[in-house]
SEKENU-647639 format. One line per field, with one value per residue (C-alpha): residue number from 1; residue in one letter; x, y, z. Coordinates in steps of 0.5 Angstrom, whole numbers, plus 500, padded with zeros to 3 digits. Example, Ala and Ser with C-alpha at 12.3 -4.5 7.8 and 13.67 -1.06 7.14 Angstrom:
BEGIN
num (1, 2)
residuo (a, s)
x (525, 527)
y (491, 498)
z (516, 514)
***
This chain:
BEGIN
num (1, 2, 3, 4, 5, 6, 7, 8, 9, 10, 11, 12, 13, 14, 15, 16, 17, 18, 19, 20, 21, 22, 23, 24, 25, 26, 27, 28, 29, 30, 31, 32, 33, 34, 35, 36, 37, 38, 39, 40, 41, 42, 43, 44, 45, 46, 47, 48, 49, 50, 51, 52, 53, 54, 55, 56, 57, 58, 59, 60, 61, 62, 63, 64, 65, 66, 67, 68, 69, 70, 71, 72, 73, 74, 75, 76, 77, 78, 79, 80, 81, 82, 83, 84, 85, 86, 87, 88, 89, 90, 91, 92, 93, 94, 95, 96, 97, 98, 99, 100, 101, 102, 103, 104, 105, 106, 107, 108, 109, 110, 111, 112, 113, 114, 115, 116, 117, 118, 119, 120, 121, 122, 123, 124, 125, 126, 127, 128, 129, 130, 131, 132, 133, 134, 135, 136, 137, 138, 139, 140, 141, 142, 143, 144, 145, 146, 147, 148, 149, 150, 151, 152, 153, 154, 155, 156, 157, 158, 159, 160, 161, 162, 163, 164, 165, 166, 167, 168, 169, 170, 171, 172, 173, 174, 175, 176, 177, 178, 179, 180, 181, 182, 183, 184, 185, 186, 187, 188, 189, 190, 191, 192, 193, 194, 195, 196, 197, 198, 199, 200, 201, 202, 203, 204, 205, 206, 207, 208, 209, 210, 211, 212, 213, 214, 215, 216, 217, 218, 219, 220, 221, 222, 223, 224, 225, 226, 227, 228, 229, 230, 231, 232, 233, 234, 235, 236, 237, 238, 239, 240, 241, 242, 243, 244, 245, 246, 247, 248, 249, 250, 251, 252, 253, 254, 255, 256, 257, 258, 259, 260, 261, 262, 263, 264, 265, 266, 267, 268, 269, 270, 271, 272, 273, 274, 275, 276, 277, 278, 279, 280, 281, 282, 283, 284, 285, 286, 287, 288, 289, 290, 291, 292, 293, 294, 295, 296, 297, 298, 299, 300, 301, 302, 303, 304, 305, 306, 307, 308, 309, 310, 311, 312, 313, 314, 315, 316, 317, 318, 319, 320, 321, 322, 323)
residuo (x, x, x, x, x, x, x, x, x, x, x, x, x, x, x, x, x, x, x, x, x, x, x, x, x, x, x, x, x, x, x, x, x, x, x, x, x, x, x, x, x, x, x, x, x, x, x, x, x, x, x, x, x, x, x, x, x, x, x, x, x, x, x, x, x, x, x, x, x, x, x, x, x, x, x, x, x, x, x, x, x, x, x, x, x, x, x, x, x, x, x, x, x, x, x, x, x, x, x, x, x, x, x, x, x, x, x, x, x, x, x, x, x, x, x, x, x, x, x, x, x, x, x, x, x, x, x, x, x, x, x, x, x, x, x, x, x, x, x, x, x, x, x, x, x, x, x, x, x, x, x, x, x, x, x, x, x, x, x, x, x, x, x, x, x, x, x, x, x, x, x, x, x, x, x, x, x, x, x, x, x, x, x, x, x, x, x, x, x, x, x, x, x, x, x, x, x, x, x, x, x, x, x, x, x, x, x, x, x, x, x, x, x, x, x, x, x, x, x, x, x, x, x, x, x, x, x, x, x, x, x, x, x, x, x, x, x, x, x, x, x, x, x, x, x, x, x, x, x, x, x, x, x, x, x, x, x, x, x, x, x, x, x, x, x, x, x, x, x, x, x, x, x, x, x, x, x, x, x, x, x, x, x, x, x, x, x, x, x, x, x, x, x, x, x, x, x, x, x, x, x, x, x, x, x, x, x, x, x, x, x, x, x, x, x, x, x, x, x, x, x, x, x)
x (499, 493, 494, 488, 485, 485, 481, 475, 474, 474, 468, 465, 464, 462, 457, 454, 452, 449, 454, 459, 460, 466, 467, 466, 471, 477, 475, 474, 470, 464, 467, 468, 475, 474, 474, 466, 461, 456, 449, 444, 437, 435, 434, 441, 444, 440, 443, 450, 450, 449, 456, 462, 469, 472, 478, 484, 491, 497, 503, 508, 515, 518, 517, 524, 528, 533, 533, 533, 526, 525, 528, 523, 517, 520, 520, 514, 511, 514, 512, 504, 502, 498, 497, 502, 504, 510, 516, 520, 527, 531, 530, 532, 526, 521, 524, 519, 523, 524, 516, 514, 520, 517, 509, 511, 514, 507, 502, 506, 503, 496, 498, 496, 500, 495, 499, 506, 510, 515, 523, 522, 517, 522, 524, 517, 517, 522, 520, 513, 512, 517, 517, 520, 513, 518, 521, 514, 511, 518, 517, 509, 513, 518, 512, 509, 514, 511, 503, 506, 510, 503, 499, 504, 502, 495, 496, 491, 493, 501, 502, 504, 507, 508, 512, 515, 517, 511, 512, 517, 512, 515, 508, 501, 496, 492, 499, 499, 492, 493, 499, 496, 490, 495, 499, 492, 490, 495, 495, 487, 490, 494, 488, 492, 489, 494, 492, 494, 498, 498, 506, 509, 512, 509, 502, 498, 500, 494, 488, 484, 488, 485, 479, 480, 483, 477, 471, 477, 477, 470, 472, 476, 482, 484, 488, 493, 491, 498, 497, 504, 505, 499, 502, 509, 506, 503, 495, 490, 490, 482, 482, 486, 482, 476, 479, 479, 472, 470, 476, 480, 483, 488, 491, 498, 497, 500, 502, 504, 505, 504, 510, 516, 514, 510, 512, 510, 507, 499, 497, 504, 501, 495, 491, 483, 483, 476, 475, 479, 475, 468, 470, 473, 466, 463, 466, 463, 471, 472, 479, 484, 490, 497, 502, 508, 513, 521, 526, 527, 520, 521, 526, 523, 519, 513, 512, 509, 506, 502, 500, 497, 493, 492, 490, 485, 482, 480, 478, 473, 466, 466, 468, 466, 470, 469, 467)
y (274, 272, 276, 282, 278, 271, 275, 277, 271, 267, 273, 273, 266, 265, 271, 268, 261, 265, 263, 269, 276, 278, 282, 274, 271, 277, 277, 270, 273, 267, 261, 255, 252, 248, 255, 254, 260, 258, 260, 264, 261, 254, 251, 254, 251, 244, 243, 246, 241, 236, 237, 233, 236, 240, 238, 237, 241, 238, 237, 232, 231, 231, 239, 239, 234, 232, 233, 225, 224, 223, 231, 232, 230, 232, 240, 239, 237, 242, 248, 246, 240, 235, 232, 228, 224, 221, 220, 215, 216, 210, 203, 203, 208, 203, 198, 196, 199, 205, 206, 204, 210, 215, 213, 215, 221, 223, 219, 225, 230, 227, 227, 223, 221, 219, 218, 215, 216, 210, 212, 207, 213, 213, 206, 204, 203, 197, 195, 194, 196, 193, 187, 183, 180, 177, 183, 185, 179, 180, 188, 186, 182, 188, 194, 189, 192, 199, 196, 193, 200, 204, 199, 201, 207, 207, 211, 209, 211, 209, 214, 211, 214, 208, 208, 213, 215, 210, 213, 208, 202, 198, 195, 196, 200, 193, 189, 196, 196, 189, 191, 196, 192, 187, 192, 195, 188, 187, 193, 192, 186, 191, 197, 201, 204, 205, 211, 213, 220, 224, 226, 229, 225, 219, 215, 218, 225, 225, 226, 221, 216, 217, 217, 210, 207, 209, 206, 199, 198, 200, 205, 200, 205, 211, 218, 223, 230, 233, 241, 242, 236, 237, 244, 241, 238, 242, 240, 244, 243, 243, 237, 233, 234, 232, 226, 223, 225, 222, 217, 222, 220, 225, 231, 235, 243, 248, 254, 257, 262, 257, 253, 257, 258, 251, 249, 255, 255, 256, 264, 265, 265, 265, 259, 260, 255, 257, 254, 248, 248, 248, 243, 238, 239, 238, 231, 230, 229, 227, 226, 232, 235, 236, 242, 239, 243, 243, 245, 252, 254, 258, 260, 259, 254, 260, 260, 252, 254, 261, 257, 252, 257, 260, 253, 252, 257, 257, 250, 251, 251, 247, 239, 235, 230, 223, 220)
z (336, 332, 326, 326, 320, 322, 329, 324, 320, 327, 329, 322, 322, 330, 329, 324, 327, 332, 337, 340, 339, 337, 345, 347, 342, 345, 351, 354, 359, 358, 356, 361, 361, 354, 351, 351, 351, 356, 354, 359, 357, 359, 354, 350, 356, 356, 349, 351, 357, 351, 348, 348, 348, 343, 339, 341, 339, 341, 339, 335, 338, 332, 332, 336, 333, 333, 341, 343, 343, 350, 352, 347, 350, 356, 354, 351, 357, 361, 356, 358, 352, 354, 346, 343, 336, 339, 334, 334, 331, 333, 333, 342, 342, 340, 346, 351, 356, 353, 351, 359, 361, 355, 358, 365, 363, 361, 365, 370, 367, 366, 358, 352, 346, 341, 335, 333, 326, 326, 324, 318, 314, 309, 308, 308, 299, 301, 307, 305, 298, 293, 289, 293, 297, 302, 305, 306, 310, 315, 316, 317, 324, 325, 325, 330, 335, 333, 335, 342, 343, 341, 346, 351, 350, 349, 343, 337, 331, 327, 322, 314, 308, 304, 298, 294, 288, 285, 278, 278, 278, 283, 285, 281, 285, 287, 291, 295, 297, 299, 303, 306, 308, 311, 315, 317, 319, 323, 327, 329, 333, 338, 338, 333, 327, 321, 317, 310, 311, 304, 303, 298, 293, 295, 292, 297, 295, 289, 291, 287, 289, 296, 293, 290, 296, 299, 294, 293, 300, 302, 306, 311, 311, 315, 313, 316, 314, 313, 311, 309, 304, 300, 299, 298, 293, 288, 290, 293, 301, 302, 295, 298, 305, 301, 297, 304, 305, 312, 314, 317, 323, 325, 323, 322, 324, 320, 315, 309, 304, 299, 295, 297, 304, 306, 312, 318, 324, 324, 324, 321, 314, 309, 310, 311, 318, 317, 311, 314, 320, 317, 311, 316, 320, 315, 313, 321, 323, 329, 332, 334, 331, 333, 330, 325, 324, 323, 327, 323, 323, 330, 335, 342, 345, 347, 339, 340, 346, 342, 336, 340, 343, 336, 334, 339, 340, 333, 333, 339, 336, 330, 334, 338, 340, 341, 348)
***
């Protein structure tokens, strides 16, 4: 159920741009299938005609791990998503075979996997971002494999968290930009977009390292917005997602009440989505977004399916997606 304060600020903000009442918002009774208003006069409907699609909100298998992840894509599937980030857990799953099953499965239900996390997430600092360069040039072959399964896939963005603990100082700030920009470089070939997801305990969880990765490479890069990992690490979720200003190419969904509750499904806590949403409009975000959570953070199956039509219902006005 969408708590009754999040309905106000859906109808205060959508009253506001002129667009719904809030009787339309509760109702439905006005919209078309893409949760559209449509309008009465003709020129409302010639500009409304013009309109691409709103975003889209899926789901990342790994919201159920450590079901296998073709179960989960499986049951996801058959819970009514059609949106995927699909993630990897094994090195059999990245396999061409396996990828091909894992493609049927979804092409038989009409559904998009626009997104893939690599298993490797958490060994990304010695495979791509150590001192030992040679590591590095032999990963660049290994996460080839990635590119051809998310090509398989038709899947246009993989997922990075680079390298933790960097305090340390393994690497300078300039060897892991060039590390990046060739992992980048690599992916383009295959049609796959490497974004930088800000993780907690990671480089990419400072603001203003995103803010430097986006003016040293001039704007050659790419991000996952993560709301849970800018919480998880102690920054303001709405300053990270600025810092990344407007590369951000994909989006992990979800909820907290702040550090001691960071990771909960969207409606279930205190995030200001409206905030959220007219903040990534305004950096003229153009991707979708999918629901990352863990396994503890619900119970049933029906509460991913609500929190998608939560999220979706809630997004609907402010996107338009891309052609």
């Amino acid at each position: 159920m969408i708590p009754p304060f999040v309905v106000k600020d859906i109808c205060l903000v959508f009253a506001k741009k002129g667009e719904l009442s809030a009787v339309d918002i509760l109702s439905g009774e006005s919209y078309n299938d893409n949760r559209e208003r449509i309008p009465e006069t003709r020129n409302e409907r010639r500009s409304w005609e013009g309109k691409k699609n709103h975003m889209e909100i899926g789901i990342s298998t790994a919201c159920l791990y450590p079901m296998t992840t073709e179960l989960a894509l499986k049951t996801l599937l058959e819970a009514g998503f059609r949106f995927f980030e699909l993630f990897f857990n094994s090195y059999s799953e990245i396999k061409l075979n396996f990828v091909r099953e894992l493609k049927r499965q979804a092409d038989e239900y009409g559904a998009k996997i626009v997104s893939i996390h690599p298993f490797t997430s958490g060994f990304e600092t010695m495979l791509l971002f150590s001192d030992y360069e040679r590591r590095y040039t032999d990963a660049l072959d290994f996460y080839q494999e990635y590119f051809e399964a998310a090509a398989i896939l038709e899947a246009k963005i993989l997922v990075l968290h680079g390298e933790r603990d960097y305090w340390r100082k393994r690497i300078t700030e300039e060897v892991y930009l060039e590390r990046y920009a060739g992992l980048r470089k690599k992916g383009k070939i295959y049609g796959v977009d490497v974004a930088q997801e800000n993780v907690n305990a990671f480089r990419s969880e400072d603001p203003a390292f995103l803010r430097r990765m986006r003016e040293k490479l001039h704007g050659d890069c790419s991000f996952v917005y993560d709301v849970k990992q800018a919480v998880r690490a102690g920054y303001d979720a709405y300053e990270v997602c600025n810092a990344m200003g407007d590369r951000i190419v994909h989006v992990h969904l979800n909820d907290n009440f702040g550090k001691e509750k960071d990771c909960l499904l969207p409606g279930k806590g205190q995030m200001d989505y409206v905030r959220l949403g007219e903040q990534l409009a305004a950096q003229n975000y153009q991707g979708d977004a999918v629901i990352e959570v863990y396994r503890g953070d619900f119970s049933e199956i029906e509460e991913l399916v609500a929190a998608q039509r939560f999220s979706q219902t809630l997004v609907s006005g402010f996107f338009s997606q891309k052609a």
